[in-house]
C-alpha positions in Angstrom: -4.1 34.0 -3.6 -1.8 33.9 -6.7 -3.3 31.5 -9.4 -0.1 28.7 -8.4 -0.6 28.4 -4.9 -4.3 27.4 -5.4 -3.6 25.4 -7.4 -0.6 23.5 -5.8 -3.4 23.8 -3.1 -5.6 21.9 -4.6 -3.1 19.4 -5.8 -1.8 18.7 -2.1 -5.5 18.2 -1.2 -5.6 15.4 -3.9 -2.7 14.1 -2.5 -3.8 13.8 1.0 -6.9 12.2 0.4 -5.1 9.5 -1.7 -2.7 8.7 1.3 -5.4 8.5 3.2 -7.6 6.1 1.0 -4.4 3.9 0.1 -2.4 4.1 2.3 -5.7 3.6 5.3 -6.5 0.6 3.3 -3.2 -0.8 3.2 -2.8 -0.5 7.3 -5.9 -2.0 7.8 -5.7 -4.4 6.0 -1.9 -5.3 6.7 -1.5 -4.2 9.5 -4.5 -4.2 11.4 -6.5 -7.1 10.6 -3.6 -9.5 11.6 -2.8 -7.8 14.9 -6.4 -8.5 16.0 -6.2 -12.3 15.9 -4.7 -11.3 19.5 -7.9 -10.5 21.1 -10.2 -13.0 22.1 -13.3 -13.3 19.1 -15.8 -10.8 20.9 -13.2 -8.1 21.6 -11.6 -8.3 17.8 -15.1 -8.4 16.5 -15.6 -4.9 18.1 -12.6 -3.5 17.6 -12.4 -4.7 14.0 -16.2 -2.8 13.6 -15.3 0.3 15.5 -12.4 0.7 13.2 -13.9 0.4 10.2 -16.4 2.6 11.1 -14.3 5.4 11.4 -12.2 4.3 8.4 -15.3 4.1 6.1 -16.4 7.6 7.6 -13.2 9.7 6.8 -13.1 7.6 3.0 -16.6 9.1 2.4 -15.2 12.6 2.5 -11.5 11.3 0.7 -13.0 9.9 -1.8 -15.2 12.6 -3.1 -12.4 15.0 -2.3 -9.8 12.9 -4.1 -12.0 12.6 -7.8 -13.4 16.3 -7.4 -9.5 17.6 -7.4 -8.3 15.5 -9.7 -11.0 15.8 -12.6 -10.1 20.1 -11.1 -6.4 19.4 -12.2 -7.3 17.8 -15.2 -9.9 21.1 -16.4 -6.5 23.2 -15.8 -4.0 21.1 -17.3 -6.3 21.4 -20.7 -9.3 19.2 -20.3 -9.9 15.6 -20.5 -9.2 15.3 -24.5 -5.8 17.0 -23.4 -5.0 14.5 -20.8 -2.3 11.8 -21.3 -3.3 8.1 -20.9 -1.9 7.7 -17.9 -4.0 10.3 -16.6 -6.8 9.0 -18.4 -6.1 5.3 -16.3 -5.1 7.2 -13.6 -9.2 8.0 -13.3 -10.6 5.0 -14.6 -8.9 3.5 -12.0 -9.9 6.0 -9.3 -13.6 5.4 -11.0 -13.0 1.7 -10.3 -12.0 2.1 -6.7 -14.9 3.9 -5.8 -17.5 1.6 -7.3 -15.9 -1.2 -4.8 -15.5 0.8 -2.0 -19.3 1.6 -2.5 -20.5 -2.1 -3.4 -18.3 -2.9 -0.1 -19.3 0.0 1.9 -23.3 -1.0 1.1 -22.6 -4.6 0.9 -20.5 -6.5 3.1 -19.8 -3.8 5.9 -23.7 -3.0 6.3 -24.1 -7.0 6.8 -21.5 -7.3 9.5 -22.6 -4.3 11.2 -25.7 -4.9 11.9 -24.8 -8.9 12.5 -25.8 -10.1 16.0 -22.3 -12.0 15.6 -20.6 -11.4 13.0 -18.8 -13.9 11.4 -15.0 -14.0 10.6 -15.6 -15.2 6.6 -17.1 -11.7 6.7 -14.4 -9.7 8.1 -12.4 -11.7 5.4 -14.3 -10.6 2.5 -13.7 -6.9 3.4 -9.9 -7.4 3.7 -9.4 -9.0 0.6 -11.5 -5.8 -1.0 -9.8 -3.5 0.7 -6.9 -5.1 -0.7 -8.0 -5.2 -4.3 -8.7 -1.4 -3.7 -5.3 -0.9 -2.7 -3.4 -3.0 -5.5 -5.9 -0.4 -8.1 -4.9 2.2 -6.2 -0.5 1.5 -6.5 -1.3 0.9 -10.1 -2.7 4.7 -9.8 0.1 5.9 -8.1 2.2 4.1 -10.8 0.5 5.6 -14.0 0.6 9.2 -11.9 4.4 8.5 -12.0 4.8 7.3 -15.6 2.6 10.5 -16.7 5.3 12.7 -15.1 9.0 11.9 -16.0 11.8 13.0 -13.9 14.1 14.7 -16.7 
């Protein structure tokens, strides 16, 4: 495989797992989580745990995939004392996400999943983290945009 393809390979696997952290935690959190208020309290309680089940699942592969490439594209572009500072917040930033997704994921999902009933203050608390994790995560996408100028 020529050196560029693997590389735009590895790239596009960066990006993929981003969309789906982000842009997963965006849906379910605006999206999702206000759609179930439909269902009666049992039904939205399981649904609510059943999708964030498979959500969480499918982040613990994107996330490892996600920092893995990107500190790869950063040893190719010239190392880290190379790197821009918008690449350099650009990981920081990654770093941060996935220190709360793993305080959440431990935390407050492990709580409400093994919860005879769980309780909707709970359900709350893992939107509104999700949603910090999002925000951190458009400020990524910002500083990835800002570190490469259309001319």
């Amino acid at each position: 495989m020529p050196h560029s393809i693997l590389w735009s390979l590895v790239l596009t696997l960066h990006l993929v797992s981003i969309i789906m952290w982000v842009g997963g935690g965006a849906y379910a959190a605006v999206v999702l989580r206000p759609s179930l208020s439909l269902l009666d309290q049992t039904q939205r309680n399981s649904v609510h745990l059943q999708t964030m089940a498979r959500f969480f699942k499918g982040l613990t592969h994107a996330i490892p995939t996600t920092l893995i490439t990107g500190w790869l594209l950063i040893l190719h572009e010239g190392g880290f004392a190379n790197a821009p500072w918008t690449t350099n917040a650009m990981q920081l930033l990654g770093l941060v996400m996935a220190i709360l997704f793993a305080r959440m994921y431990m935390g407050t999902y492990q709580k409400l999943r093994r919860a005879i009933r769980p309780q909707a203050s709970g359900f709350d608390s893992v939107r509104k983290q999700v949603l910090i994790i999002v925000a951190l995560g458009i400020l990524a996408v910002l500083c990835a945009s800002l570190g490469h100028p259309f001319v």
